[in-house]
C-alpha positions in Angstrom: 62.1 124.5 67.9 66.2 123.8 67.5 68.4 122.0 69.3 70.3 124.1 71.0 73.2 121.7 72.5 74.9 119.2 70.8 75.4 115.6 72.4 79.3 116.1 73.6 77.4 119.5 75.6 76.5 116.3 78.3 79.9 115.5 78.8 80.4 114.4 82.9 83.9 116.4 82.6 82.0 119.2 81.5 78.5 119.2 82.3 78.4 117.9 85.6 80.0 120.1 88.8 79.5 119.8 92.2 75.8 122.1 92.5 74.3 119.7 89.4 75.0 116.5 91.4 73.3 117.9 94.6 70.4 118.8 92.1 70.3 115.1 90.9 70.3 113.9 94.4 67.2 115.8 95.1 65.5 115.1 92.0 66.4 111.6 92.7 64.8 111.7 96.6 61.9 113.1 95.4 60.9 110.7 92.8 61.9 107.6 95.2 59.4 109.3 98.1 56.5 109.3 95.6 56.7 107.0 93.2 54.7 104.2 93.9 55.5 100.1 93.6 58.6 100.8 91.4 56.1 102.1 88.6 56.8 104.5 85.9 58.8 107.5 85.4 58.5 109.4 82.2 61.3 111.8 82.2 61.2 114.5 79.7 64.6 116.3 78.9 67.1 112.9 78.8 70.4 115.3 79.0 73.0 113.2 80.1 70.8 110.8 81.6 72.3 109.9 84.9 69.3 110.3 86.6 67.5 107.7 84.6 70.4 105.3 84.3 70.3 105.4 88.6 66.3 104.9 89.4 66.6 101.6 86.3 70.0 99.9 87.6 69.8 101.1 91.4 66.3 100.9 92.4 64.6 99.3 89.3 62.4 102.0 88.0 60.7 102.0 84.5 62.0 104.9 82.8 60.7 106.4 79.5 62.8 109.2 78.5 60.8 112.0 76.4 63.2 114.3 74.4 63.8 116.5 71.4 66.9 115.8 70.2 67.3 112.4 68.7 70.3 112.0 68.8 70.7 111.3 72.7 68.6 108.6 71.8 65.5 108.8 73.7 62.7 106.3 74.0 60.3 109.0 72.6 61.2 111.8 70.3 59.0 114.9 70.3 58.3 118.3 71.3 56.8 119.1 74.8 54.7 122.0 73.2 52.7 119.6 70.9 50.3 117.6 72.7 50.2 115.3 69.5 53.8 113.9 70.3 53.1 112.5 73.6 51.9 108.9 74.4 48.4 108.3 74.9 49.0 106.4 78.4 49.4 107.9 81.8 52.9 107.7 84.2 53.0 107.5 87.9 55.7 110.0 88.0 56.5 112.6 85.3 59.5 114.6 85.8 60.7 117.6 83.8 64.1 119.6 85.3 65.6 121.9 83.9 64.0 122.2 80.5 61.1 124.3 79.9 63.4 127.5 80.1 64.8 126.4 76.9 61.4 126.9 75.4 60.0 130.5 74.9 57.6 131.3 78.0 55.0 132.3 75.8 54.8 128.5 75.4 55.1 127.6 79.0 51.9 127.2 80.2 50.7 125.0 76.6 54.0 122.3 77.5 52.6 122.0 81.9 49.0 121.5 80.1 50.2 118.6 77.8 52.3 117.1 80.9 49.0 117.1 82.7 47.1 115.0 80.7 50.0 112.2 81.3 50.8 112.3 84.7 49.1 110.0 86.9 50.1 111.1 90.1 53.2 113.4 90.5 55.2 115.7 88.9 58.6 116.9 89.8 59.6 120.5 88.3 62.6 122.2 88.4 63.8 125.5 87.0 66.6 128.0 86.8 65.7 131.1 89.0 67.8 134.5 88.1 68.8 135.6 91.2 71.6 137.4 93.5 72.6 134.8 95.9 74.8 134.6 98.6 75.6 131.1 100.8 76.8 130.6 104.3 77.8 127.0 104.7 79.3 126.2 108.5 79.3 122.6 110.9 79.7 123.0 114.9 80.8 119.5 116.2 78.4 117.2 116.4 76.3 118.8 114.3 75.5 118.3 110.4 77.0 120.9 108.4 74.1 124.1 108.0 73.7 125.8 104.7 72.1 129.5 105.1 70.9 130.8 101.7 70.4 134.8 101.2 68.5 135.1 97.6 67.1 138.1 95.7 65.6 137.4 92.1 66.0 139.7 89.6 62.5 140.9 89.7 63.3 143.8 88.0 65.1 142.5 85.0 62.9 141.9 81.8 64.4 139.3 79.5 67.3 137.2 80.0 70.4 138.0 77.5 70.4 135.4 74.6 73.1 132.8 74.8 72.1 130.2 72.9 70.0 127.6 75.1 68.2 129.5 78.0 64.5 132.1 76.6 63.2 132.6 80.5 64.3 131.9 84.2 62.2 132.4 87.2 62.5 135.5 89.2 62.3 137.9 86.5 60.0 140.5 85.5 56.3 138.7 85.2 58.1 135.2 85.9 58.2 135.5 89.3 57.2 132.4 91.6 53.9 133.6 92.2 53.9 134.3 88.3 54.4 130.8 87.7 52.3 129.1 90.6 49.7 130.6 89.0 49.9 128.8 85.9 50.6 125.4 87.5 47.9 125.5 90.1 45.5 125.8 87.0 46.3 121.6 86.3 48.1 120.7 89.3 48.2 121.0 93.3 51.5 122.5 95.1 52.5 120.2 97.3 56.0 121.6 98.0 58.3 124.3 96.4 61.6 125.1 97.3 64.7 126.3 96.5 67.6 123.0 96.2 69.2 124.0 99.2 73.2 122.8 98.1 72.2 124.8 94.7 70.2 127.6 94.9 70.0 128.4 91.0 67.5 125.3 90.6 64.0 125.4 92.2 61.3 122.7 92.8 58.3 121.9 92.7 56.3 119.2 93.5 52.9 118.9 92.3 50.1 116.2 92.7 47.6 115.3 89.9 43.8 117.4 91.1 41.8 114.7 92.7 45.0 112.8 94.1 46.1 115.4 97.4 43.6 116.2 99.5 45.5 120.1 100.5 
């Protein structure tokens, strides 16, 4: 495995626009609603690490950050496909968005396996989903502004052309949704998937530890 960005990639200038921040907002509502009593969250993919920097100085979270590339200085170097190079303790929350399609999918199902042997309780997945999309956004008065999403995946498209950083996304041939609910329901239980409403191109999922949901 190489990494494929370097540091200056996580520029805000550059790196963050308008659909990434909504994406942060949800991953950040999500980890807030089922985290319990402030506990830990082992993040894996540090990026540019806003996320982090807001659940430890806004609502006192522990964070561990779990990443690759050393030099964006996470708490825990190592690669999500070898069991070896995670800890031996468990998190309350472990949360992984937008990373594993920087991995080869032939690896996918080894890296959810070795995040289910830490997680305590929940884990939040995101991923990119290839995909025609079309958005109607409109507000009546009175009214919160409504955000219709059309999408189609790209069901019928094979691989995803190389450019450097992204193997896989969702939605394409033999990756579709059900392709990969069927993978994660082997270690976890779906509690909620969806697709981040204000930016479409990310998808959730939020999955409980077996023996911790009763669906």
């Amino acid at each position: 495995m190489e990494i494929q960005v370097e540091k200056d990639h996580y520029e805000l200038k550059n790196y963050v626009n308008t659909e990434r921040w909504h994406s942060y907002y949800n991953q950040l509502c999500e980890i807030i609603a089922v985290t319990q009593n402030r506990g830990g969250v082992f993040i894996i993919g540090k990026g540019d690490g806003i996320v982090g920097a807001i659940l430890n100085s806004v609502y006192h979270f522990r964070v561990i950050y779990f990443d690759f590339d050393a030099s964006l200085e996470p708490d825990i170097v190592g690669d999500v496909c070898k069991e070896s190079d995670f800890p031996d303790s468990k998190f309350d929350t472990v949360v992984c968005c937008q990373v594993l399609e920087h991995i080869p999918y032939e690896a996918f199902e080894s890296a959810i396996q070795n995040i289910s042997r830490i997680c305590g309780n929940t884990f939040i997945l995101s991923l990119p989903v290839r995909s025609f999309r079309f958005s109607l956004s409109f507000k009546l008065p009175k009214l919160r502004r409504k955000v219709v999403n059309v999408i189609i995946p790209r069901f019928y498209e094979k691989n995803v052309p190389w450019k450097g950083q992204h193997f896989w996304e969702a939605g394409t041939r033999r990756k579709g949704i059900r392709d990969i609910n069927a993978i994660l329901e082997k270690y976890f239980v779906i509690e909620k998937d969806y697709y981040c409403t204000e930016n479409p191109y990310h998808y959730f999922w939020i999955l409980k530890c077996r023996g911790k949901s009763e669906r």
